[in-house]
gemmi code that builds the backbone of each chain (N, CA, C; Angstrom):
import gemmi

chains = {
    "A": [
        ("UNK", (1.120, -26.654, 11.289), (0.851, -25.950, 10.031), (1.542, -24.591, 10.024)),
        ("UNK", (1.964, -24.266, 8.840), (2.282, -23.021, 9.161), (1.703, -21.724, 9.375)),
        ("UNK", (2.345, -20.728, 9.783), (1.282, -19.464, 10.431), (1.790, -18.464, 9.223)),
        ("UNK", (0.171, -17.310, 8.511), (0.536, -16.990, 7.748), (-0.286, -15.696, 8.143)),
        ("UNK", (0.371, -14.293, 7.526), (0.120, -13.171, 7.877), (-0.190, -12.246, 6.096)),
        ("UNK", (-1.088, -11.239, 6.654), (-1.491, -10.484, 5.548), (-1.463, -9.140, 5.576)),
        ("UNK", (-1.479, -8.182, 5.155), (-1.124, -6.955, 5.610), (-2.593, -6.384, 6.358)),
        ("UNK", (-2.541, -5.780, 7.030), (-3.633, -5.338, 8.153), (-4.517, -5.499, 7.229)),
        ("UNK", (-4.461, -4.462, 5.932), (-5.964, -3.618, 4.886), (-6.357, -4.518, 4.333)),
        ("UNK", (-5.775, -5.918, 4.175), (-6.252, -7.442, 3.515), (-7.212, -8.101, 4.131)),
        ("UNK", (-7.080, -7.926, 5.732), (-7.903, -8.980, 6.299), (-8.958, -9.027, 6.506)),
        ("UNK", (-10.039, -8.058, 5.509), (-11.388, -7.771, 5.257), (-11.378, -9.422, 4.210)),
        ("UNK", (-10.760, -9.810, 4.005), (-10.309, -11.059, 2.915), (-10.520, -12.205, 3.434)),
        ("UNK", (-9.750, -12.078, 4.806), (-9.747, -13.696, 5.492), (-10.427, -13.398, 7.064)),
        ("UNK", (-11.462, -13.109, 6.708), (-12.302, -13.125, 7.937), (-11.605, -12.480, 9.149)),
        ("UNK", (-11.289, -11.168, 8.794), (-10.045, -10.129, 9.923), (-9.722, -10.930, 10.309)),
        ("UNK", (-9.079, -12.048, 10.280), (-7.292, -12.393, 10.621), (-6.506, -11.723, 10.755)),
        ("UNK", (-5.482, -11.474, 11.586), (-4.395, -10.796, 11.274), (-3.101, -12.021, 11.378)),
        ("UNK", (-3.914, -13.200, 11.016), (-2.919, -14.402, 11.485), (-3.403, -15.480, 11.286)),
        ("UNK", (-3.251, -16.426, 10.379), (-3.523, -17.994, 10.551), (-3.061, -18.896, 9.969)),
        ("UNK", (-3.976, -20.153, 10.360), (-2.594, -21.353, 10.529), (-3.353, -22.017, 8.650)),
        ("UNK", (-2.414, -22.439, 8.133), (-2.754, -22.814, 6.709), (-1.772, -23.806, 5.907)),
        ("UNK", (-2.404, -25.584, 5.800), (-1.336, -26.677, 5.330), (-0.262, -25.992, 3.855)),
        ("UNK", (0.789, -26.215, 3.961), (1.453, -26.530, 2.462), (2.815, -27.074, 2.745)),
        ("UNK", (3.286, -27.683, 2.016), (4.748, -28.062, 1.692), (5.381, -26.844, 1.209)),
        ("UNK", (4.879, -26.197, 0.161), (5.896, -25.808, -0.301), (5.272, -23.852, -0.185)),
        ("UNK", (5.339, -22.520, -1.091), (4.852, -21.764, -0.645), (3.988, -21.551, -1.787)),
        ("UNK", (3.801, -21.929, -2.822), (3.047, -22.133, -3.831), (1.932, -22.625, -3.672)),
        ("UNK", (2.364, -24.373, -2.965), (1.162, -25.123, -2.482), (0.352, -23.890, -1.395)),
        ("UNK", (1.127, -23.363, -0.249), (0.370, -22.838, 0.286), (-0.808, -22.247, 0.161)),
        ("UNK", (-0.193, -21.105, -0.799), (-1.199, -20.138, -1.665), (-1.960, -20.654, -2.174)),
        ("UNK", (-2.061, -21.767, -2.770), (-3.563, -22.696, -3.495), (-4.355, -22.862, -2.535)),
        ("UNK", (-3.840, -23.085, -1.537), (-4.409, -23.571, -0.175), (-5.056, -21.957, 0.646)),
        ("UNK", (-4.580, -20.886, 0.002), (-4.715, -19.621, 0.660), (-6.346, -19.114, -0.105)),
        ("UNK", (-6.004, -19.396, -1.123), (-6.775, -18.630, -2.499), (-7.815, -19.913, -2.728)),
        ("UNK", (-8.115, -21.336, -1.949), (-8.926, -22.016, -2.069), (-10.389, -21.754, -1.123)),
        ("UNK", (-9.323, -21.636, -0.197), (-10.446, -20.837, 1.317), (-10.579, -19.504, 1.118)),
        ("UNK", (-9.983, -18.850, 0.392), (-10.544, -17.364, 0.409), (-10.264, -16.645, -1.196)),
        ("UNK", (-10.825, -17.223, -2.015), (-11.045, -16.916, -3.133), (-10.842, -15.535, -3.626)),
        ("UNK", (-11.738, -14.656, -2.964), (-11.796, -13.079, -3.466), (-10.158, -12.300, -3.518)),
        ("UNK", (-9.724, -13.124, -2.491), (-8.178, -12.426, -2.508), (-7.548, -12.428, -3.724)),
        ("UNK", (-8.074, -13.205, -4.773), (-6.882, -13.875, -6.088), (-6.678, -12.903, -6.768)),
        ("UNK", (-7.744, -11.670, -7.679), (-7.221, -10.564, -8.364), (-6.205, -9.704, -7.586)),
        ("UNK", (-6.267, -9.518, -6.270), (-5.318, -8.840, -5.562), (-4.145, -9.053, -5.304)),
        ("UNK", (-4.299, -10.634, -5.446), (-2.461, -11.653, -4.845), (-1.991, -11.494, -6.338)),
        ("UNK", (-2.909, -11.879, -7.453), (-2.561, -12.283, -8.885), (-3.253, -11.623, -9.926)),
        ("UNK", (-2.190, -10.779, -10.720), (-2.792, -10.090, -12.025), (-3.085, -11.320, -13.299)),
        ("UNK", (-4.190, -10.894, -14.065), (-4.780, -11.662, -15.568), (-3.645, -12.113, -15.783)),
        ("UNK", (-2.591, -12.400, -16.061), (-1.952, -13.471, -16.618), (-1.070, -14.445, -15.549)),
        ("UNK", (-2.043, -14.023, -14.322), (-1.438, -15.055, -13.114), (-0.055, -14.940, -12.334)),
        ("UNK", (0.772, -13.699, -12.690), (1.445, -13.552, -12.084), (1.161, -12.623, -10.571)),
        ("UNK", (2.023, -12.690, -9.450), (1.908, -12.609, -8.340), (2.080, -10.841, -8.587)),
        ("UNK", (1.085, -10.137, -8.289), (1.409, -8.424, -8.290), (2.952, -8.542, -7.714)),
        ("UNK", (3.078, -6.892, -8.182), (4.397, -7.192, -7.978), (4.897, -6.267, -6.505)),
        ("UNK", (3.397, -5.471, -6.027), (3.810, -4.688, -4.708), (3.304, -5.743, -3.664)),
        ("UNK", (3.222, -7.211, -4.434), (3.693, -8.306, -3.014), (4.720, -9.109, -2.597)),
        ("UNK", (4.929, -9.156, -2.032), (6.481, -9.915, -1.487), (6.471, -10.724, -0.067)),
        ("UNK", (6.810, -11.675, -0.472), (6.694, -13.080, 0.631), (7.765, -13.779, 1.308)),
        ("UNK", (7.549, -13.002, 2.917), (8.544, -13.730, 3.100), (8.278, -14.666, 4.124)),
        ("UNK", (9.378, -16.049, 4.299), (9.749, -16.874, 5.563), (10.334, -16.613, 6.298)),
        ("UNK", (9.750, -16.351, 7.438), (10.988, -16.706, 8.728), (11.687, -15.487, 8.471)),
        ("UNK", (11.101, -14.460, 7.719), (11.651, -13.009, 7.864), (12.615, -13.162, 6.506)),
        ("UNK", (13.030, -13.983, 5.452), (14.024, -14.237, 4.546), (12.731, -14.019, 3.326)),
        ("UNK", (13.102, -12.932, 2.508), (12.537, -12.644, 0.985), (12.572, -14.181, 0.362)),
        ("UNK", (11.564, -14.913, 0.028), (11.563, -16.169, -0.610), (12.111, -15.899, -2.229)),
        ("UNK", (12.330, -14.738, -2.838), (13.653, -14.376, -4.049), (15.072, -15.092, -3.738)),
        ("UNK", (15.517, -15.205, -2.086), (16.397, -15.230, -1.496), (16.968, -16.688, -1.052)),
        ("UNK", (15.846, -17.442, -1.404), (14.781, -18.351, -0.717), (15.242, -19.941, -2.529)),
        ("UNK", (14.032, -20.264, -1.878), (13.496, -21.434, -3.446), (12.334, -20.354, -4.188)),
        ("UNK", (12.065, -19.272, -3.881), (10.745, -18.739, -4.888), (9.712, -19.303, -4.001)),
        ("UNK", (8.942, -19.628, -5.665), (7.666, -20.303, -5.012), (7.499, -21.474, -4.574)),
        ("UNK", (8.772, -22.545, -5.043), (8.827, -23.857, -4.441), (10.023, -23.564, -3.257)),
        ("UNK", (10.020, -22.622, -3.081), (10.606, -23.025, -1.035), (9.625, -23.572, -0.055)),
        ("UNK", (10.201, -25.134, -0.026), (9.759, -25.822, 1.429), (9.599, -25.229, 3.051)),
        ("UNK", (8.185, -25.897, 3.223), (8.022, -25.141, 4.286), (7.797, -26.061, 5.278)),
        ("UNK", (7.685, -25.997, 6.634), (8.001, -26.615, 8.103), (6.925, -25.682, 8.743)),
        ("UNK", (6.482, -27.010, 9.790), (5.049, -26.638, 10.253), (5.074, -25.669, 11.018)),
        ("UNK", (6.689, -25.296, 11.724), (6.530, -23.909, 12.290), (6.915, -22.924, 11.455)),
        ("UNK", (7.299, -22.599, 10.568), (7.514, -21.302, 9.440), (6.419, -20.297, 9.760)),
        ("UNK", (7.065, -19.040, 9.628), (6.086, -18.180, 9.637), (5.939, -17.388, 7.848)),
        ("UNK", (4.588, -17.366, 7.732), (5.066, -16.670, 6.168), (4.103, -15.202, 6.184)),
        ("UNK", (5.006, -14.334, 6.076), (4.074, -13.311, 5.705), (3.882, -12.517, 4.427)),
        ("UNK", (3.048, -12.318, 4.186), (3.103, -11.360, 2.638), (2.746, -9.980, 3.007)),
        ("UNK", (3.546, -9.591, 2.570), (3.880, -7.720, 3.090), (4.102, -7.025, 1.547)),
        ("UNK", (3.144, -6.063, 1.477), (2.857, -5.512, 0.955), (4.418, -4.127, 0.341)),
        ("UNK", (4.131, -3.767, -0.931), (4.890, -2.607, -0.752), (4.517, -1.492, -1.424)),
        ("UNK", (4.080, -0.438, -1.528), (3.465, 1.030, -1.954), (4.607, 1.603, -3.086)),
        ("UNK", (3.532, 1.996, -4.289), (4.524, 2.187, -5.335), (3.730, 3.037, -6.239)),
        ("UNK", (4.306, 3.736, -6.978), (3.068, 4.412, -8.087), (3.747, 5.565, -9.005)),
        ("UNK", (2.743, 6.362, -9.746), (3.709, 6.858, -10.737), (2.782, 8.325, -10.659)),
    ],
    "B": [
        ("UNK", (-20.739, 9.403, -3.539), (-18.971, 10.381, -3.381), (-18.366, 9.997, -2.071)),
        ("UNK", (-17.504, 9.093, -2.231), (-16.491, 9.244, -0.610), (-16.048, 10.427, -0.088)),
        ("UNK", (-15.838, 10.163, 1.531), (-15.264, 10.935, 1.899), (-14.358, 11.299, 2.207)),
        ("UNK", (-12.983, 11.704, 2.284), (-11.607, 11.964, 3.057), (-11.676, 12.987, 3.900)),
        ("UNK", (-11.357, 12.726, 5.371), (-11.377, 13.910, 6.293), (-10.075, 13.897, 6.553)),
        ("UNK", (-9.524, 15.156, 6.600), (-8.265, 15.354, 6.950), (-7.587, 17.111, 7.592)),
        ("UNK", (-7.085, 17.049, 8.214), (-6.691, 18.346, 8.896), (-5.920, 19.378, 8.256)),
        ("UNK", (-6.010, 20.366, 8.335), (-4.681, 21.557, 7.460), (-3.206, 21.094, 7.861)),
        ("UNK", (-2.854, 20.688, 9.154), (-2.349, 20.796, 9.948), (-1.386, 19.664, 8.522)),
        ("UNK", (-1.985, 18.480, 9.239), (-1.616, 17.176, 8.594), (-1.436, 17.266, 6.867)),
        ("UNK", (-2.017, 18.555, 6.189), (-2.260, 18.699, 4.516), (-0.690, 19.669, 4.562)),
        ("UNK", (-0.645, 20.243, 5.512), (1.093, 20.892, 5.320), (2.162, 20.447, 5.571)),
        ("UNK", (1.896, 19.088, 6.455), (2.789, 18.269, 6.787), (3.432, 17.349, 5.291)),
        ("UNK", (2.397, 17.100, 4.751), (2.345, 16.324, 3.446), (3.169, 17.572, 2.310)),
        ("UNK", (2.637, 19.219, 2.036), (2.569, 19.788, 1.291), (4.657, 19.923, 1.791)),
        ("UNK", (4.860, 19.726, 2.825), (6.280, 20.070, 3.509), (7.233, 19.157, 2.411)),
        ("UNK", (6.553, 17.979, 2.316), (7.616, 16.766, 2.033), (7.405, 16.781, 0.647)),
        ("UNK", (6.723, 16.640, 0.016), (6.185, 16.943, -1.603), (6.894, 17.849, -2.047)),
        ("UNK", (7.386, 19.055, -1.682), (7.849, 20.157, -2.318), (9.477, 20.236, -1.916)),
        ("UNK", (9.672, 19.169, -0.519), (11.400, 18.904, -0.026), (11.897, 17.619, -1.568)),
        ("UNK", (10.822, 17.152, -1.790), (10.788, 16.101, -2.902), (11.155, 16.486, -4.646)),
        ("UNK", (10.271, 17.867, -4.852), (10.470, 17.949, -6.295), (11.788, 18.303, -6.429)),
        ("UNK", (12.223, 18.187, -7.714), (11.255, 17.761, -8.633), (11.205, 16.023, -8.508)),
        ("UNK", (11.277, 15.157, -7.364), (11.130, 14.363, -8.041), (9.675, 13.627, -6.806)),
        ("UNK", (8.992, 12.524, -6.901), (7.965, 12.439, -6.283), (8.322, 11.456, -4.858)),
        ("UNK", (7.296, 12.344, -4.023), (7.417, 12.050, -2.253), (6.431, 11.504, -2.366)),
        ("UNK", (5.987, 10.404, -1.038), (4.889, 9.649, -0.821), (5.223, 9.585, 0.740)),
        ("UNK", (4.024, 9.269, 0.862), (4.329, 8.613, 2.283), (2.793, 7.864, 3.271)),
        ("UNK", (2.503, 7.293, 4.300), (1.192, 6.751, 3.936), (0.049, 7.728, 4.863)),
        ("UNK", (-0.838, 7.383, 5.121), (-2.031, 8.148, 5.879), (-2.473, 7.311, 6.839)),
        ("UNK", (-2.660, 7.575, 7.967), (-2.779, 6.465, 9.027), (-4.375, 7.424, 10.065)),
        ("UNK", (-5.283, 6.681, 10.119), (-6.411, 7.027, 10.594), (-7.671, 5.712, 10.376)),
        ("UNK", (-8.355, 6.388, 10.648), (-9.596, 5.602, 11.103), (-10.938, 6.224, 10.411)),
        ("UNK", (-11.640, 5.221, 9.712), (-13.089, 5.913, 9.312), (-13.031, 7.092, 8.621)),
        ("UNK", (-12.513, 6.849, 7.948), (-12.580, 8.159, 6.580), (-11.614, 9.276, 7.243)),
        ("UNK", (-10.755, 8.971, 8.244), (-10.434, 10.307, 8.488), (-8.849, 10.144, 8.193)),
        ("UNK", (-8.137, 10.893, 8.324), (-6.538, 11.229, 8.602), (-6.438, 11.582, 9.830)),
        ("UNK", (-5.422, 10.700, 10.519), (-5.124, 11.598, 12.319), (-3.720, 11.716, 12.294)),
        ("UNK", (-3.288, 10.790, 10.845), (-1.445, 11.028, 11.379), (-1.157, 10.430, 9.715)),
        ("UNK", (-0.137, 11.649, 9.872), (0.828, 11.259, 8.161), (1.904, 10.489, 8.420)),
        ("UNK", (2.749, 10.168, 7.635), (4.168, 9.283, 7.882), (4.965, 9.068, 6.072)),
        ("UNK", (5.719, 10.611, 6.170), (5.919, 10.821, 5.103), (7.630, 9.498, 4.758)),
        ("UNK", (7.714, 9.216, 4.018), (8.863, 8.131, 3.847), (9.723, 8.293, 2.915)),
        ("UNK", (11.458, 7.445, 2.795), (11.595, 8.269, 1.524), (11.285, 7.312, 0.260)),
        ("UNK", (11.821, 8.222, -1.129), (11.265, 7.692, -1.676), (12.472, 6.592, -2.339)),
        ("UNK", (12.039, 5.087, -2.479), (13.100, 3.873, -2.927), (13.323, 3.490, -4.224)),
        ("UNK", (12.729, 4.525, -4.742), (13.118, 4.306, -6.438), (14.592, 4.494, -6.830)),
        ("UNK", (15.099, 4.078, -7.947), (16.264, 4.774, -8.473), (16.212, 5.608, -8.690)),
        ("UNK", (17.208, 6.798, -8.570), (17.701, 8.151, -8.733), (16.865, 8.340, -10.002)),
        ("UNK", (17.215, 7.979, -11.199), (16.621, 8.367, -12.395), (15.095, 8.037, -13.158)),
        ("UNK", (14.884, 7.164, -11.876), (13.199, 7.111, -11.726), (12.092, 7.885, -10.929)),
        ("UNK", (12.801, 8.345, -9.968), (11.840, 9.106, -9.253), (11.146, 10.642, -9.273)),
        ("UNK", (11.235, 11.071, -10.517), (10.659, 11.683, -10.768), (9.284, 11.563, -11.684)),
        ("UNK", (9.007, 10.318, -11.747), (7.877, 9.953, -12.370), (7.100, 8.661, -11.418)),
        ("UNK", (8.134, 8.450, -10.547), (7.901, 6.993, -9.921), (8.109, 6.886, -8.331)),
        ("UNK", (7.748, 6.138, -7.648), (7.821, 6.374, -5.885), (7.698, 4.490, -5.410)),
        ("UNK", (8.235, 4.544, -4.477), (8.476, 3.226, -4.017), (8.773, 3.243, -2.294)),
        ("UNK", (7.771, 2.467, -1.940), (7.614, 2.295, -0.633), (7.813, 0.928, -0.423)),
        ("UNK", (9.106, 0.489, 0.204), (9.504, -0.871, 0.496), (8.817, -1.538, 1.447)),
        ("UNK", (9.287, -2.781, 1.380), (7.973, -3.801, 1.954), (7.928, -2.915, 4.117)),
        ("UNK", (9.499, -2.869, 4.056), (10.225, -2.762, 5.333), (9.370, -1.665, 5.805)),
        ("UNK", (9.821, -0.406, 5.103), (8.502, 0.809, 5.148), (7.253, 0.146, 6.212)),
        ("UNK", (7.027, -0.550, 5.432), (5.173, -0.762, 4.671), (4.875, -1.258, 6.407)),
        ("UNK", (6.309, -2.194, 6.569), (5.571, -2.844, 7.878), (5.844, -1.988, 9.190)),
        ("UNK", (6.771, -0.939, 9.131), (7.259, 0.001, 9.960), (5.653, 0.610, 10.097)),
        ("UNK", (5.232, 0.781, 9.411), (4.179, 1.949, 9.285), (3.206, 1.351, 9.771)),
        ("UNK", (2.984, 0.010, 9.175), (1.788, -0.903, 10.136), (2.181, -0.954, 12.045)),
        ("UNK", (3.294, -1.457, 12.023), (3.371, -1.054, 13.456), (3.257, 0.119, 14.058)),
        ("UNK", (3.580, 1.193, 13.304), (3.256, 2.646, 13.835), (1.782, 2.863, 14.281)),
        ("UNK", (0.942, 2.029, 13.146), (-0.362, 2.412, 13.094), (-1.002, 1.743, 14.388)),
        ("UNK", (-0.789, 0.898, 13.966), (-1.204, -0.287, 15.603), (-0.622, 0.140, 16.736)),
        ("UNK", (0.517, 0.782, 16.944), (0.980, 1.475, 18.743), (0.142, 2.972, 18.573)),
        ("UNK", (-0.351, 3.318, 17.781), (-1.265, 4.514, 18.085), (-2.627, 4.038, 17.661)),
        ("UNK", (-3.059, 3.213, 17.679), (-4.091, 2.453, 17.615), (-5.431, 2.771, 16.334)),
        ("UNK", (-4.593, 3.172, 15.613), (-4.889, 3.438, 14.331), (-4.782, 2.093, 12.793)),
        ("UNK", (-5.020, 2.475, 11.872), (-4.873, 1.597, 10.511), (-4.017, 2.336, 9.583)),
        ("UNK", (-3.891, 1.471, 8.650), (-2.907, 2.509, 7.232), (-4.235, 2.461, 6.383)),
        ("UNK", (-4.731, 3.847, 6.024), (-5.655, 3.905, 5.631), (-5.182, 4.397, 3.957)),
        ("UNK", (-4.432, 4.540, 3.519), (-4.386, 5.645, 2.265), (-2.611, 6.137, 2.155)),
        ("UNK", (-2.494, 5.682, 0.801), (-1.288, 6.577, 0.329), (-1.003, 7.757, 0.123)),
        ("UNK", (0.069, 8.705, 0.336), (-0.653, 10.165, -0.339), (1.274, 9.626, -0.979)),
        ("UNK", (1.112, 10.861, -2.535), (2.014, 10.956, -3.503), (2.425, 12.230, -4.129)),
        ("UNK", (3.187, 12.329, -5.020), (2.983, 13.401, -5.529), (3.166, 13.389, -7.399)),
        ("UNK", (2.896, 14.408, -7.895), (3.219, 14.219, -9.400), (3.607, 15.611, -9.406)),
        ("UNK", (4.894, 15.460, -9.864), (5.404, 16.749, -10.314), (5.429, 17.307, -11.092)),
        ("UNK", (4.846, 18.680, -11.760), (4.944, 18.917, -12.815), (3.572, 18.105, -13.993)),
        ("UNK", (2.961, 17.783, -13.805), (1.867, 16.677, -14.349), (1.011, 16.818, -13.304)),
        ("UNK", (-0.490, 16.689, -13.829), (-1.974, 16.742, -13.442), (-2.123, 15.673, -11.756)),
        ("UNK", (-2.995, 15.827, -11.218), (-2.974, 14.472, -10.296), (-4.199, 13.526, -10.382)),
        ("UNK", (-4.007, 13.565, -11.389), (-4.844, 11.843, -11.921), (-4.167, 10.698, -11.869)),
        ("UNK", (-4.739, 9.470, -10.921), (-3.844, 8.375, -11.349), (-2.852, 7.641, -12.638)),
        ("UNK", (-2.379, 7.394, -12.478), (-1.525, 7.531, -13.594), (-1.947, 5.026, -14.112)),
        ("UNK", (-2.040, 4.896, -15.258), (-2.584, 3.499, -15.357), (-0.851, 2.637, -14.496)),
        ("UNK", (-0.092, 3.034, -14.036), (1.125, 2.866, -13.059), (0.598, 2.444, -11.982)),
        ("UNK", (0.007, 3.557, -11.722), (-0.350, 3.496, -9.931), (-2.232, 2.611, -10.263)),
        ("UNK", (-2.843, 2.506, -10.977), (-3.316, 1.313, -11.298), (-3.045, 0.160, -10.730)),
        ("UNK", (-2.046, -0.008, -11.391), (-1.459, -1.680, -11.072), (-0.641, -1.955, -9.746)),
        ("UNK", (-0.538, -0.958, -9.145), (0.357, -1.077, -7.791), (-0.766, -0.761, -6.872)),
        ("UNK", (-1.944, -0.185, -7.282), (-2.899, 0.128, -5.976), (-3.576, -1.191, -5.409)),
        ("UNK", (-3.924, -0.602, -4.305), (-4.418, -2.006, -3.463), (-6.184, -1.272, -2.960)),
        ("UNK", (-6.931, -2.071, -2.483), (-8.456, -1.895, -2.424), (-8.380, -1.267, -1.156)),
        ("UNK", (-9.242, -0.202, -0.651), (-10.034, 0.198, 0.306), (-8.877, 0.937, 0.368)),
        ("UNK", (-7.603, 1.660, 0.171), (-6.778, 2.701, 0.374), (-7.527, 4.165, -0.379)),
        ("UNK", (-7.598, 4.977, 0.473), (-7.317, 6.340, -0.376), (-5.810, 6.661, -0.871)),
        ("UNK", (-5.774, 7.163, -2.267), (-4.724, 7.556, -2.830), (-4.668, 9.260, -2.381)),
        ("UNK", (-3.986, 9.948, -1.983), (-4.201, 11.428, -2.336), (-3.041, 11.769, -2.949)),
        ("UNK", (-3.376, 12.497, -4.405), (-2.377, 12.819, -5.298), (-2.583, 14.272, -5.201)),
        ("UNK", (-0.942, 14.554, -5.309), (-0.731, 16.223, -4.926), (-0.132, 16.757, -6.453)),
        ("UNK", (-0.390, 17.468, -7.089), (-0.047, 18.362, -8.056), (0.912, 19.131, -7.678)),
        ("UNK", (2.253, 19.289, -8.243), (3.392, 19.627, -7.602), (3.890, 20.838, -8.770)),
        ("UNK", (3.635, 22.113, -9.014), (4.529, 22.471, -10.370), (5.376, 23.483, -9.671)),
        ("UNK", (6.627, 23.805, -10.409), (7.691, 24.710, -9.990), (8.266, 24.611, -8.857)),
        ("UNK", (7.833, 23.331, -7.791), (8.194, 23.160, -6.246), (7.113, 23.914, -5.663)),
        ("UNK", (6.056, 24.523, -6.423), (4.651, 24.842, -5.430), (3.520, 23.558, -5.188)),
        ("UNK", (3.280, 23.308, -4.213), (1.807, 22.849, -4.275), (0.679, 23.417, -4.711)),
        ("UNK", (0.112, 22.812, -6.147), (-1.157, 23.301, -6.636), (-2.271, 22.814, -5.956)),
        ("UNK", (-2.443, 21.438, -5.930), (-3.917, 20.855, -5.608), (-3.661, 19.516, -4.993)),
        ("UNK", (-4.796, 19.449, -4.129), (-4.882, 17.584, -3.981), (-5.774, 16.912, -3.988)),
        ("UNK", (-6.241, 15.782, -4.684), (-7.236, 14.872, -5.246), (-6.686, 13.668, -4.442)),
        ("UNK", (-8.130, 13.190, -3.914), (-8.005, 12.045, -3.601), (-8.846, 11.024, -4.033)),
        ("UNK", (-8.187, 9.565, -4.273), (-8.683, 8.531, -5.190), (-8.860, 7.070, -4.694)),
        ("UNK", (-9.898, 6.340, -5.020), (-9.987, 4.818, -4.723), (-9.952, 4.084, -5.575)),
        ("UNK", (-9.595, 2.467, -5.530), (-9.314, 1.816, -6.739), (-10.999, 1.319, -6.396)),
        ("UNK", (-11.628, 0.905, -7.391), (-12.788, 0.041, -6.944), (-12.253, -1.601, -6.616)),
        ("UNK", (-13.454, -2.397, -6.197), (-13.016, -3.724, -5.774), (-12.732, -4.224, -7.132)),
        ("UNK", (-13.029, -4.229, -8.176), (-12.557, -5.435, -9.400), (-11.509, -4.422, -9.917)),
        ("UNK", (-10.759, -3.035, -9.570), (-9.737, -3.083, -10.344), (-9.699, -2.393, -11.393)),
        ("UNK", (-10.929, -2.502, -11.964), (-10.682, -1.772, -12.889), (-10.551, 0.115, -13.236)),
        ("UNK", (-11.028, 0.853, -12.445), (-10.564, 1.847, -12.305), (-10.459, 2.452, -10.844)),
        ("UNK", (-10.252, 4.187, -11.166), (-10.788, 4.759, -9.794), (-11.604, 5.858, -9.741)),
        ("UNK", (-12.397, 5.986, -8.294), (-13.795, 6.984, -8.398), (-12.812, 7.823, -7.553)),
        ("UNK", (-12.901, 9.798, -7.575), (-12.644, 10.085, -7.210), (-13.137, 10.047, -5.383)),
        ("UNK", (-12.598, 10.386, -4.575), (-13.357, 11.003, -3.264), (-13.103, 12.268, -3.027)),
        ("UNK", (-14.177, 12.927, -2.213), (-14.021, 14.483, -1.675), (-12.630, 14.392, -0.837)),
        ("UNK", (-12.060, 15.590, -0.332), (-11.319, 15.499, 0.884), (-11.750, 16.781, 1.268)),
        ("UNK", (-11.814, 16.570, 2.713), (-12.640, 18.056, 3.815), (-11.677, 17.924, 4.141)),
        ("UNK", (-11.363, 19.076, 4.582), (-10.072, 19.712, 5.118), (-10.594, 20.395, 6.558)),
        ("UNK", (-9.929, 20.322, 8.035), (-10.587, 20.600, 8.981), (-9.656, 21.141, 9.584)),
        ("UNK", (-9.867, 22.131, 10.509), (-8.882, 23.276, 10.616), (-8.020, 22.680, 12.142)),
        ("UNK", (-8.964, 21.411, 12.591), (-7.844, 20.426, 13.592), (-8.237, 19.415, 13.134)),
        ("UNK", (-7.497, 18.428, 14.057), (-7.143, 16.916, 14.032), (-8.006, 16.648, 15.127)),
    ],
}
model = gemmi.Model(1)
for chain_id, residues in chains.items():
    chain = gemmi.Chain(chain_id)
    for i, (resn, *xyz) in enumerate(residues, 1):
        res = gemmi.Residue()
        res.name, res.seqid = resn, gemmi.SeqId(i, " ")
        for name, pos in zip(("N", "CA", "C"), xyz):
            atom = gemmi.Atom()
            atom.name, atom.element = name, gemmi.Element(name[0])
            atom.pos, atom.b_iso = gemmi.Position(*pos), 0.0
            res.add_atom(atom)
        chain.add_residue(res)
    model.add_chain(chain)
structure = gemmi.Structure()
structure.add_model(model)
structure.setup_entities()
């Protein structure tokens, strides 16, 4: 399965994880699969009209999934995916 | 009322980069433990030239530099600090939508390249706004 990472201040979310293993094909599927087991995370991953905030960014195997297929980039049971955060404001 | 503890020491370190910044806005994050500040990590700022004076951007790369910083000194990233130049330091509905839960924000009031003031801020858990917090200022770290 693949191994999936959250930014440290998240993992009040997934039971302090700083790391775990979670099924998907693709990285979309993942996230259903992320946000099924840990629900509360969803306003934080996803603003009211369901798009992915935008100070998150996901990557594979260290490659920006922009760079990538998006949200349908296929994934392999060793992939690592992390979502890393980025600080922004006005 | 939350609390923010934080040192002079560490509030001039911040007041250093904020004012090397105007007019346009510095950030950088707050790294400590339990309400406190033990270490700043001022960064630059990744906006476009003609945005950053209203706007600040801390790349993902940053973001994770700083997490590892925090973890080899065995610390957390507890809180953003920013600045607004020239303009009040109230969150702005911007930094709204880019804030993340359980961070302190500390916004610095920046006019003429002086430091006026600094307010520090939390988003609540649903998002919808923020409550201010105190910040104590302590004459060490």
């Amino acid at each position: 399965m693949p191994a999936v990472r959250f930014p440290a201040l998240m993992k009040y979310y997934v039971e302090n994880q700083s790391e775990f293993s979670m099924p998907g094909s693709t990285v979309a599927e993942l996230i259903q699969n992320v946000l099924a087991k840990y629900p509360a995370l969803q306003p934080h991953l996803f603003d009211s009209a369901g798009e992915l905030r935008r100070h998150f960014n996901i990557f594979v195997n260290g490659a920006h999934i922009r760079d990538l297929n998006g949200m349908e980039t296929l994934l392999k049971d060793d992939d690592k995916i992390i979502f890393m955060a980025s600080a922004a404001g006005g | 009322m939350n609390m923010l503890k934080i040192s002079n020491e560490l509030i001039q370190r911040i007041n250093t980069h904020v004012r090397e910044a105007y007019p346009e806005e510095g950030a950088g994050f707050l790294l400590g433990a339990d309400g406190e500040v033990r270490d700043v990590l001022p960064l630059p700022n990744a906006r476009e030239d003609e945005a950053r004076h209203n706007r600040f951007l801390i790349t993902p790369e940053d973001y994770l530099k700083a997490e590892m910083k925090a973890a080899e000194i065995g610390v957390d990233l507890i809180g953003v600090f920013h600045s607004h130049p020239d303009s009040p330091n109230i969150p702005s509905e911007y930094d709204r939508e880019w804030a993340q839960p359980f961070f302190s924000y500390i916004i610095t009031r920046v006019d003429d390249g002086q430091v006026v003031s600094h307010r520090s801020w939390r988003l609540t858990e649903d998002r919808a706004k923020y409550n201010e917090e105190e910040i104590v200022f302590s004459s060490s770290q």
